[in-house]
Phi, psi and omega in degrees: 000132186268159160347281155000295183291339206247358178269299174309285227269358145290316165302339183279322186293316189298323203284311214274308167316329190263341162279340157263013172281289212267024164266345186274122219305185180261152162303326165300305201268032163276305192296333146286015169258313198300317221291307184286345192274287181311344152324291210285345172294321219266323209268341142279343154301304177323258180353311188290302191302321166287320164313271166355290176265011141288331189097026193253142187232183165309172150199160168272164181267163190304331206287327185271321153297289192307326153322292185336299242287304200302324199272346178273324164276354159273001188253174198299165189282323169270028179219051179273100166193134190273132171206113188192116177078046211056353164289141180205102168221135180248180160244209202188080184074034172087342178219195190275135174209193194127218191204147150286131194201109180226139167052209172289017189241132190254117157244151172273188187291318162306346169256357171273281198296015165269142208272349185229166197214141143321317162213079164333304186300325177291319203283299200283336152324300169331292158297322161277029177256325183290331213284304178290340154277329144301007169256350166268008183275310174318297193294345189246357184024265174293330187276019193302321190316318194242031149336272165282119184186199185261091216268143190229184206228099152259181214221131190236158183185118131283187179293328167291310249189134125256121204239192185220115189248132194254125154332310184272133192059346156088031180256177160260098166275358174194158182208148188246081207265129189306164182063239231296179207225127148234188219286001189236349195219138192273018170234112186243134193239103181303336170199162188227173180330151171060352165257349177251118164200159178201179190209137158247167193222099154279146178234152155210204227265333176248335254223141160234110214270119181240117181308354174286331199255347160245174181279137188223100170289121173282119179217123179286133168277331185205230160233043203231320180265153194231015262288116138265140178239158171241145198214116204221170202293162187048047147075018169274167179207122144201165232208179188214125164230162208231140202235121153267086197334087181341108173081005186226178171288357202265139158224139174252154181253145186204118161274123178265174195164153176188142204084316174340335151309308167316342186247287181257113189304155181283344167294006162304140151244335233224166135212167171267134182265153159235121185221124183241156166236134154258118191278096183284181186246180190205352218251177188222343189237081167319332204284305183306307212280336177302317198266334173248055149225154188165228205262077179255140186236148151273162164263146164292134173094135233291351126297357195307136157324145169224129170247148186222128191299142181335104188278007187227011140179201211255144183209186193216146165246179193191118205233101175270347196271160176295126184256141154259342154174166188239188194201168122288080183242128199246208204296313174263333165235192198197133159248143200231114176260136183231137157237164197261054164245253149182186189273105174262093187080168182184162194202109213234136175216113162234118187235129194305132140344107195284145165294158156066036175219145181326318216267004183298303182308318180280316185274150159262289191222150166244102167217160168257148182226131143234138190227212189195104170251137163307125187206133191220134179255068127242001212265131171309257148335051171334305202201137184230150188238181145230125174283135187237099188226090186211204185262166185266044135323129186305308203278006168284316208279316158337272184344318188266022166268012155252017148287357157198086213307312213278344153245163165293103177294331177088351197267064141260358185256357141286331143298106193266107196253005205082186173271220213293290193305336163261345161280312160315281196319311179285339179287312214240032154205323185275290189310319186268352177281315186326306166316324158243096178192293181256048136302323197254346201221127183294295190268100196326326202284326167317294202286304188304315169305343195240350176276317182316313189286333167255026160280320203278301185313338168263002169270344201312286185320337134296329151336292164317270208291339173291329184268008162279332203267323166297316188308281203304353174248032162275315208254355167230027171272330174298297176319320164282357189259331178284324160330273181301346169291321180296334190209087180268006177274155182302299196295006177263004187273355155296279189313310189297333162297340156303326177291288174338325198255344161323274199327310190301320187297313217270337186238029145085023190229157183209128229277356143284343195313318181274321171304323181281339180309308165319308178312309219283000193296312222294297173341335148278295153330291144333317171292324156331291168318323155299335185267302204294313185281356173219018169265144218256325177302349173255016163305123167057003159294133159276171153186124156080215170248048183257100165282006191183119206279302204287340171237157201301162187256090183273155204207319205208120190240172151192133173306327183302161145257123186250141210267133202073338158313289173298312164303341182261314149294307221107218180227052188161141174253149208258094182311339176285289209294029153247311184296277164344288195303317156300300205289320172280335171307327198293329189297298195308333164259005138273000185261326195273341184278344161251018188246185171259145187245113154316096183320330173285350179232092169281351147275352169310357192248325170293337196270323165317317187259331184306308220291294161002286164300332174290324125000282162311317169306281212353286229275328202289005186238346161309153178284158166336291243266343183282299126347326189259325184274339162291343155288339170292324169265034142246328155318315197272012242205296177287313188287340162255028174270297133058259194297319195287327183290315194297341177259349180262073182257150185314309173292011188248329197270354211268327174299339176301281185295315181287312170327302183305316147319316183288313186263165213273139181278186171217118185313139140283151152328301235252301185314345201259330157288306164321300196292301178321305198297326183273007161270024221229303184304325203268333180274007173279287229283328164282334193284322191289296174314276206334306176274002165288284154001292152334271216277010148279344198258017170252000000 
C-alpha cells in the first residue's frame, strides 16, 4: 500500500466519523421518541385489556379444523381418536368433539372452537394444546392413526420361557424363565414391564416414525406366533411378528410390510434400532452378578470377535465395524439380540447402579444400544432377528449355533471361562467331566468333591516329582553350604556356580525342579477360579451349610460398617474361605518345615502364613463352591505330601544321588555352553588382573 492510498483512506474515515457525529438525535428528540413508544406500549395494553373483557381469545384456523377433522377420518373406525397431552378428540355424526383438559380444568370441545371465552386463559392453553397435538399428528404422518389406542398384553409360552408382548410399540415386554428361582423370589422374571423396551425409527426424506410412540394391532396367529400390525394410510402394513421357538429359549422377530413404498421411498437402506435395558439382579451373592453384567457384542463373520463393555462400572463404546449381536448380561443370564444380516455400527452405554439410590437393590446396569439395521421397503421381510432370552449355560448357548449356519455365533463368550488357555481347559475338560459327573451323582457338593479328587489324581505325578526334586536339594543344602564356605569371595563366584552346577548335574537335580511341575499346576488351578463363579448348574444348589454353591456361605452376617474391614470383607464371614484360609496356613507350615530356607530371604517365612490371609479378604465374597474346592484340594494336597515321605525318604533319595553320581554324564548342549561361556568370562577376568597388574608395577 503506497502513501497516497493510506492518506485517502484516512480522510474517508475521518469525513464518515463526522458525519455521524454531526447526525446524531438531541437528547429532546430521544426523549420524544421514549415518549411515543411508551404511548404506543400503554394503548396496547388498553386495547389487550378491552379484548379481554369482550371475551376475544386465541382461536384455530379453518385450515387446523379441516385437518383434525381429515386425520380422524383416515384413522380406522374403532380406533378414530386424538388423544395426546390432555387432548382427546373423536368424531361424533361426521363430526369433531371431545375435550381439552388443562391443568384441573376440562373444556369442552364447542368451547375451544368458540370465538370469545369466559376465561380466556384456559381457552387459549386450550388451543395451543390442540395446535400441538396436530403437529405430532402432522409429523407422523401415514402412522398418526396409531398414535393412539389401548394397549394390550398377549402371552407366548413354552416349556422354557414365557414371554408377555405389548400392543405399544409391539415389544416384549416382560419374560419369565420357567425352572428358576432368585434369591428373593420363586420366579425369575428376566426382565419385567418397563425395564425392557426397544424401537425402530423409520424414515423418509423429511419424517421420522419412531415404533415406540404406536398401538400395535395383536393378532395371533397360532399358538407359538404373535403378528403386531400397523395398518397405515394407502392400504401399507407394517408390523413385527414374533414365533417362540417349541422348547427353547429362542424368539424369532421378523419385520413385515407390504405396501410399504407409499410411505418409504426406496432410497431409504437403514433404520434405526434403539434398544434400552435395566439389568435386573437376580443373585443373593451381588459382587459376581455385579461384576460380569453389562453389554456383550460380537463382530460380524466368522472370526469375529466378542467383546464386553466394562464390567466393573459404566463405561461408553463407538462400535464402526459390523456386529451380528448384542446382549444384556448379567452373572447367569442374558438377552441376546441376534440378526441374521448384521449391525452397521453402534454406539453402546452402560451405566452402573448407583449406591444409596432406590434402583440399587433391584438394578445391575442401565444401558443403551443404538444401531443401524439394513433395510429396503419393497422387500416383505426387510429384516429379521432372534431373541435369545435364557440362562447362560454352555451346552444351551452351544446348541443355538444352528442359527446360523454360515457363522460361529459364539454365545458361549458369554460366559467368563478366562482367557484363550483357561477357557480351553474349561471348555475341552473341566465342563465335560463336571457333565457326566452329574450323570451319576445328584448333590452338586459331591460332584465338586469326586472332580477334585481326579483333578488332583491326574496331577499327582506332578505333584510327586516337584516334592522329590525339594527332598534332593533339602538333602544337597549341606553340600551347597560347604560351597560357598570354599569360596566366599566375589571374584570366586564364578567357580562356585561351576561347582554348585557340578553338584547338581552329578546328583540329578535342579533348584527348578520342584517350581516347574507347580507352574505347570497353575493353568488348571485358574480355570478353576473362572469355573466356579459362572457355572450356572451350582445355582441355588446346597451342601452342607452352603444354601447356595454359587454364592458365599455367610455363617456371621452384621449389619454396621466397620471401617476397612467392611470394604475388604464385607459385611460377613464365609465358613468355606476360613476352612480354606486355615487349611492353607497348614500346608504352608508343612511345606516349610521340609523345604530350605535361605538365609538371605528371612522374610520368606512371614510371606508363607501373610499370603494365606490376603487370600481370605480375596475369597470371603467369593461363591462356596469355589472355596470349598481349594479346601478340598488342599487337604488332599497335605495328604500326599503325607504319603509322598513314606516313599521318598532320605535314604532312598540319598541312594538316588550316588547312583546318579556313579554314572558318566554326558554334557548337554546347553551345559556345553554354559561351561565356554564361563571359561571365556574367567579368561576376561585374568586378562583384566593382568593389565591391572601392569600398570601398579609401572
Amino acid at each position: 500500500m503506497d502513501k497516497n492510498t493510506l492518506i485517502g483512506m484516512l480522510l474517508m474515515g475521518v469525513v464518515i466519523f463526522g458525519f455521524m457525529w454531526l447526525q446524531q438525535p438531541s437528547e429532546a428528540e430521544l426523549a420524544e421518541r421514549q415518549r411515543q413508544m411508551d404511548s404506543i406500549a400503554a394503548a396496547q395494553q388498553q386495547q389487550q385489556q378491552r379484548d379481554i373483557t369482550a371475551g376475544a381469545v386465541d382461536t384455530l384456523s379453518t385450515d387446523e379444523v379441516s385437518h383434525l377433522l381429515s386425520v380422524l377420518q383416515n384413522m380406522p373406525a374403532d380406533n378414530a381418536a386424538i388423544n395426546n397431552e390432555g387432548v382427546l378428540l373423536l368424531l361424533k355424526d361426521g363430526n369433531i368433539d371431545g375435550t381439552v383438559t388443562v391443568g384441573d380444568t376440562t373444556v369442552q370441545w364447542s368451547e375451544v372452537t368458540a370465538a370469545t371465552s369466559a376465561n380466556p386463559a384456559v381457552h387459549n392453553l386450550a388451543v395451543q394444546a390442540v395446535q400441538r397435538a396436530l403437529d405430532v399428528y402432522a409429523k407422523n404422518g401415514s402412522f398418526a392413526a396409531s398414535l393412539t389406542g389401548t394397549e394390550q398384553t398377549v402371552t407366548l409360552e413354552n416349556d422354557s420361557l414365557m414371554i408377555e408382548l405389548s400392543s405399544k410399540g409391539g415389544i416384549i415386554s416382560r419374560a419369565v424363565l420357567k425352572g428358576y428361582k432368585t434369591y428373593k423370589s420363586p420366579k425369575l422374571v428376566l426382565f419385567d414391564k418397563g425395564d425392557n423396551d426397544y424401537s425402530f425409527t423409520l424414515s423418509n426424506n423429511t419424517q421420522r416414525f419412531e415404533t415406540k410412540n404406536f398401538y400395535f394391532e395383536p393378532k395371533k396367529l397360532n399358538d407359538s406366533t404373535v403378528l403386531m400390525n400397523l395398518q397405515l394410510e394407502g392400504g401399507a402394513q407394517w408390523g413385527l411378528k414374533y414365533t417362540l421357538v417349541p422348547g427353547s429359549y429362542m424368539v424369532r422377530m421378523e419385520m413385515v410390510q407390504s405396501n410399504m413404498t407409499r410411505v418409504i421411498p426406496l432410497n431409504i437402506n437403514m433404520v434405526d434400532l434403539d434398544w434400552h435395558q435395566k439389568i435386573s439382579r437376580h443373585e443373593f451373592g451381588k459382587t459376581f452378578e455385579e461384576r460380569w453384567s453389562g453389554i456383550c457384542y460380537k463382530f460380524s463373520g466368522k472370526d469375529g470377535d466378542v467383546k464386553t463393555t466394562s464390567e466393573s462400572g459404566s463405561d461408553e463404546k463407538e462400535i464402526t465395524d459390523k456386529l451380528k449381536w448384542v446382549s444384556a448380561k448379567n452373572q447367569f443370564f442374558s438377552s441376546v439380540l441376534i440378526t441374521d444380516s448384521v449391525f452397521s455400527t453402534a454406539k453402546m452405554t452402560s451405566v452402573a447402579t448407583e449406591k444409596d439410590t432406590p434402583d440399587y437393590e433391584t438394578y445391575l446396569k442401565d444401558i443403551n444400544i443404538h444401531t443401524l439395521v439394513p433395510y429396503s421397503s419393497e422387500k416383505p421381510v426387510p429384516a429379521s432377528f432372534y431373541f435369545y432370552l435364557g440362562p447362560n449355560r454352555y451346552h444351551t448357548l452351544s446348541s443355538y449355533d444352528k442359527y446360523s449356519p454360515k457363522e460361529d455365533l459364539k454365545l458361549t463368550r458369554l460366559i467368563p471361562l478366562g482367557w484363550t488357555l483357561f477357557r480351553w481347559i474349561n471348555a475341552g475338560v473341566i465342563i465335560p467331566v463336571f457333565d457326566w459327573l452329574g450323570k451319576f451323582i445328584s448333590n452338586y457338593g459331591i460332584i465338586i468333591l469326586v472332580l477334585t479328587i481326579l483333578i488332583k489324581m491326574v496331577l499327582w505325578p506332578l505333584t510327586y516329582k516337584s516334592y522329590v526334586s525339594q527332598a534332593k536339594m533339602r538333602i544337597l543344602a549341606p553340600d551347597i553350604a560347604a560351597i560357598n564356605e570354599k569360596y566366599p569371595n566375589q571374584e570366586d563366584a564364578l567357580k562356585k556356580q561351576q561347582k554348585t552346577m557340578e553338584l547338581y548335574r552329578q546328583a540329578g537335580a535342579s533348584p527348578m525342579g520342584g517350581c516347574l511341575p507347580m507352574l505347570l499346576q497353575m493353568p488348571i488351578l485358574i480355570a478353576m477360579f473362572t469355573f466356579f463363579p459362572s457355572c450356572i448348574e451350582l445355582r441355588g444348589q446346597s451342601f452342607l451349610w452352603a444354601n447356595d454353591l454359587s454364592a458365599p456361605d455367610k455363617i456371621v452376617e452384621w449389619s454396621t460398617n466397620i471401617p476397612i474391614i467392611s470394604s475388604m470383607l464385607g459385611n460377613h464371614l464365609s465358613l468355606f474361605c476360613l476352612l480354606m484360609t486355615g487349611t492353607n496356613i497348614l500346608y504352608n507350615y508343612i511345606t516349610s518345615k521340609s523345604q530350605t530356607q535361605s538365609q538371605s530371604m528371612p522374610g520368606m517365612k512371614i510371606m508363607l502364613y501373610l499370603m494365606p490371609m490376603r487370600f481370605f479378604f480375596w475369597f470371603n465374597n467369593y461363591a462356596s463352591g469355589l472355596s470349598y474346592y481349594y479346601f478340598i484340594a488342599l487337604l488332599i494336597t497335605i495328604a500326599q505330601t503325607y504319603i509322598s515321605r513314606m516313599f521318598v525318604t532320605e535314604d532312598k533319595v540319598r541312594a538316588t544321588i550316588a547312583a546318579n553320581s556313579a554314572k558318566p554324564k554326558k554334557k548337554s548342549k546347553w551345559m556345553q555352553r554354559l561351561e565356554e561361556a564361563q571359561k571365556m568370562q574367567q579368561q576376561q577376568q585374568r586378562q583384566q588382573q593382568s593389565r591391572a597388574g601392569n600398570k601398579r608395577r609401572r
